[in-house]
C-alpha positions as CSV (number, residue, x, y, z in Angstrom):
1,X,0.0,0.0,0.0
2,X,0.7,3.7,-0.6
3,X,-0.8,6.8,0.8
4,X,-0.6,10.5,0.3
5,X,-2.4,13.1,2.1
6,X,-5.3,14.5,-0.1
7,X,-4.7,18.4,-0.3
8,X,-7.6,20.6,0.9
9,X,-9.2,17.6,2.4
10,X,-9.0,17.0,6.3
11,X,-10.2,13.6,7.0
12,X,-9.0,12.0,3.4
13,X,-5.8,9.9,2.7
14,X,-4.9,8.8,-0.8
15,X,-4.3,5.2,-0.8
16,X,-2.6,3.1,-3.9
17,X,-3.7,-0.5,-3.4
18,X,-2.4,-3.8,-5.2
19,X,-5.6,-6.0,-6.0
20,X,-3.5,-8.5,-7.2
21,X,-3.7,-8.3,-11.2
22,X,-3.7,-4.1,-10.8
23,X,-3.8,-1.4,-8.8
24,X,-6.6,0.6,-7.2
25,X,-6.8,4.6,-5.6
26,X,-9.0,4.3,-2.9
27,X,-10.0,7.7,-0.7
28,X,-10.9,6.9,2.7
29,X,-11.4,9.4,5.6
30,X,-9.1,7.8,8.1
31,X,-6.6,10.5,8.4
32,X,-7.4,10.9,12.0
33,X,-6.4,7.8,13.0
34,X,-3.5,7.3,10.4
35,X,-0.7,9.1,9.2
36,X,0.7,8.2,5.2
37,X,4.0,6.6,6.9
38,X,2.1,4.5,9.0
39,X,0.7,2.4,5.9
40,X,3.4,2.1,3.7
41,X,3.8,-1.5,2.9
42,X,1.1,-2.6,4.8
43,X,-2.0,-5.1,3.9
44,X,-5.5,-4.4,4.2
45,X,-9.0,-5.9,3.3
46,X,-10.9,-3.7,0.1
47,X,-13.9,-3.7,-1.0
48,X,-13.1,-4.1,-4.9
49,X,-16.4,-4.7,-6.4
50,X,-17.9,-1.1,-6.3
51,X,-18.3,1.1,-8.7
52,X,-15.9,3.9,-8.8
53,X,-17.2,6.9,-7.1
54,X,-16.5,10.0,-8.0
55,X,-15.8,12.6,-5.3
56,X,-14.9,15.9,-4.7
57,X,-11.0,15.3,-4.6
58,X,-10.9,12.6,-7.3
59,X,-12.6,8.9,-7.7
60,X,-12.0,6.5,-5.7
61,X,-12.3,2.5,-6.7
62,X,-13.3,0.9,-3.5
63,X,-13.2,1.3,0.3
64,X,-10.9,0.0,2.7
65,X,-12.6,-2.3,5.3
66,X,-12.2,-0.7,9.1
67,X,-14.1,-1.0,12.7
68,X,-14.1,1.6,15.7
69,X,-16.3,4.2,16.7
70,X,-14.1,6.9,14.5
71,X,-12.0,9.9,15.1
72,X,-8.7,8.1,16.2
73,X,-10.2,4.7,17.3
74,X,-10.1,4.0,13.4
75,X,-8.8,0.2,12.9
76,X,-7.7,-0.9,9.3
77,X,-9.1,-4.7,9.0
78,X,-5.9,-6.6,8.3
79,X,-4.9,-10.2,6.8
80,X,-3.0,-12.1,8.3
81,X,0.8,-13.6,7.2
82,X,0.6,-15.0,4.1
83,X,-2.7,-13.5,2.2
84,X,-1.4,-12.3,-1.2
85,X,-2.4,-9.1,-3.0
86,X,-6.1,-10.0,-4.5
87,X,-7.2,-13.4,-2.6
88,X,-10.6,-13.0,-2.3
89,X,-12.1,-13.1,1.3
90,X,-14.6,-16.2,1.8
């Protein structure tokens, strides 16, 4: 994964996600609980089969699956060792 602060936005990161046979942008409001460094590399569960949305900072291809009430008790849902870019969850 790779993330980016969205300019202008305040609860938006930019995320870059490997689905496995390509790669997806993804905007998801969990700036307040993440910062870009924080998810660099790491693997997360995404919703792939939506249709793109567009929004008012761009379009984003899916949404990244999370729990928590919000604000900073925002928890990225996360595989564990050994899940590969694009397995489908069952």
């Amino acid at each position: 994964m790779q993330a980016e602060v969205v300019d202008g936005a305040d609860k938006l990161l930019r995320l870059l996600l490997d689905v496995g046979d390509h790669e997806r942008t993804v905007l998801s409001g969990i700036r307040s609980a993440y910062t870009p460094e924080n998810l660099v590399g790491r693997s997360t569960v995404v919703v792939a089969n939506l249709k793109p949305r567009k929004m008012k900072f761009g379009v984003s291809e899916g949404m990244v699956l999370a729990a928590g009430p919000g604000g900073s008790e925002i928890f990225l849902l996360a595989p564990d060792d050994g899940a590969k870019p694009g397995m489908r969850v069952t």
